[in-house]
Every structure is written in structure tokens, then in C-alpha cells.
C-alpha positions as CSV (number, residue, x, y, z in Angstrom):
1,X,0.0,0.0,0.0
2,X,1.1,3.3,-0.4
3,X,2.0,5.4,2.7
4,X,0.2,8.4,1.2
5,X,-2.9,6.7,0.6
6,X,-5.0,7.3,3.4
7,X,-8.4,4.7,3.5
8,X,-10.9,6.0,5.4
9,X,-13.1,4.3,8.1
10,X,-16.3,4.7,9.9
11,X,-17.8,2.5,12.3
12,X,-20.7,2.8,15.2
13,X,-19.9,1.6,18.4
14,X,-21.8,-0.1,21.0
15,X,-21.2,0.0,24.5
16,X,-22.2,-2.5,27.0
17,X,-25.5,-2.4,28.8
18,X,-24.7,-1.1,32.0
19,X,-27.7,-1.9,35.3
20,X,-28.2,1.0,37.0
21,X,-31.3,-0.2,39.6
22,X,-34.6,0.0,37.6
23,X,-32.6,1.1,34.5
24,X,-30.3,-0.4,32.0
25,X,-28.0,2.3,30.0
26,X,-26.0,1.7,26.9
27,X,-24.0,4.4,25.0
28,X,-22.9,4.6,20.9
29,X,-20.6,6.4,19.9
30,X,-18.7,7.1,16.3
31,X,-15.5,6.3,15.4
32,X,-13.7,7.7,12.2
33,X,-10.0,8.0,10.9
34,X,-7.6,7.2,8.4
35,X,-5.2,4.3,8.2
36,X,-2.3,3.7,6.3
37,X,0.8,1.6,6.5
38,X,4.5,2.2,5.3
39,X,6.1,0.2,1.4
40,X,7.3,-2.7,2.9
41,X,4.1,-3.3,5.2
42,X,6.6,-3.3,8.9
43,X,5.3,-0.4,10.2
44,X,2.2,1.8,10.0
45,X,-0.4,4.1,11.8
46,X,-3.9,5.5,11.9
47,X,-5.8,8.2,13.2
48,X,-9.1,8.3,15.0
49,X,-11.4,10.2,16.3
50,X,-14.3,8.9,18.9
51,X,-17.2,11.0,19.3
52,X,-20.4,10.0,21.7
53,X,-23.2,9.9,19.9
54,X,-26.1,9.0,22.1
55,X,-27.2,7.4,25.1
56,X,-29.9,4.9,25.6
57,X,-31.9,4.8,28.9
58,X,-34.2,1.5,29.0
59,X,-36.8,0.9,32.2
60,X,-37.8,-2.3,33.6
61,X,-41.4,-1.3,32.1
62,X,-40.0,-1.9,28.4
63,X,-40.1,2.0,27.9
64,X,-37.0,3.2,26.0
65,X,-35.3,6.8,25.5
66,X,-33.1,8.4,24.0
67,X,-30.9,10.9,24.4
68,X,-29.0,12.4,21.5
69,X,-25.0,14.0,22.4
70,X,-24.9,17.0,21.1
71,X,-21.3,18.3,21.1
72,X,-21.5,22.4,21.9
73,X,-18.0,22.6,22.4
74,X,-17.2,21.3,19.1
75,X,-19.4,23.6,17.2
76,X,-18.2,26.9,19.0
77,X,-14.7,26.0,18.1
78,X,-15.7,26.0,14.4
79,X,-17.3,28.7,14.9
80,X,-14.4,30.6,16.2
81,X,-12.3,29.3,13.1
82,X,-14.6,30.3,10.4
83,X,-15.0,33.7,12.5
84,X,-11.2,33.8,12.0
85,X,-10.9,33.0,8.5
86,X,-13.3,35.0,7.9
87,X,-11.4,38.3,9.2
88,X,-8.2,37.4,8.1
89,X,-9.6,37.4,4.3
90,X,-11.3,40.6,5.2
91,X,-8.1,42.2,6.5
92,X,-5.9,41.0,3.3
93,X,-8.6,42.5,0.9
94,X,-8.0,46.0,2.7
95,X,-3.8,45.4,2.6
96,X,-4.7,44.7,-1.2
97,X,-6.9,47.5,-1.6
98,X,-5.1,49.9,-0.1
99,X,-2.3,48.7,-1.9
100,X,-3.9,49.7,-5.3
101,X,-5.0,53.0,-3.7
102,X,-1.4,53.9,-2.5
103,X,0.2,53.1,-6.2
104,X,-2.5,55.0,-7.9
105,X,-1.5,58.3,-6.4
């Protein structure tokens, strides 16, 4: 395989039904990465990422709910970086613009 070739993967996982008294609770979660192994196929590597996805609450009485993980920390962080990118192509239009406005005098 090549080294730069990268296959992706994506799996769900299942956690194991933990008792809690009345209630029984299992967690999922998502795992996704990249894999990849050297030429002569020694050596090798991937990266993952885990991310909770949801947690199941089951009563004795059959009833079952769920509760979805919703990651807020995740999303204001890409909301920082667009908010970042965002300026920083803002500020180089003005350098360019003023640019053009300095040589045109």
C-alpha cells in the first residue's frame, strides 16, 4: 500500500448495557479516521477520532429513550475558526486594496 494513501473508516460503536437499579443504559458512539501503512508493510499508523453519539436509557417497564449527544464545544470551536478565517480574508482585501490606492496616487 502506499504510505500516502489514506483509507478512510467509519464505524458505530456499542457500549455495553450497564444496570443502574430500575434502569439499564447503553451508549454509541462514532469512530472515524484514516489508516495507512508504510512500502514494505513493517510499520504503520492511523488516526481516529471517537465521538459519543447517544445514550440509551431502557426501564424495567420496556419504555426506552433516547438521548442524543450534542457536542457544543465542538461547534463553538468551528465557529471561532470560520470567524477567524473570515477576518483574516477581510483584513488581506484592505492590505490589497489599499495597496492599489497607495500606487494609484
Amino acid at each position: 500500500m502506499n504510505p500516502m494513501s489514506q483509507p478512510k473508516f467509519e464505524r458505530q460503536l456499542v457500549g455495553e448495557p450497564q444496570h443502574f437499579g430500575d434502569q439499564e443504559i447503553q451508549l454509541f458512539a462514532r469512530l472515524s479516521g484514516r489508516s495507512w501503512e508504510s512500502p514494505d508493510g513493517i510499520g504503520g499508523g492511523a488516526m481516529v477520532n471517537i465521538v459519543p453519539t447517544e445514550v440509551v436509557v431502557r426501564n424495567r417497564d420496556g419504555t426506552e429513550t433516547v438521548l442524543e449527544i450534542v457536542d457544543d464545544e465542538r461547534k463553538a470551536m468551528l465557529g471561532m475558526v470560520a470567524g477567524a478565517i473570515s477576518l483574516a480574508v477581510i483584513c488581506l482585501l484592505i492590505i490589497a486594496l489599499a495597496g492599489r490606492l497607495s500606487r494609484g496616487r
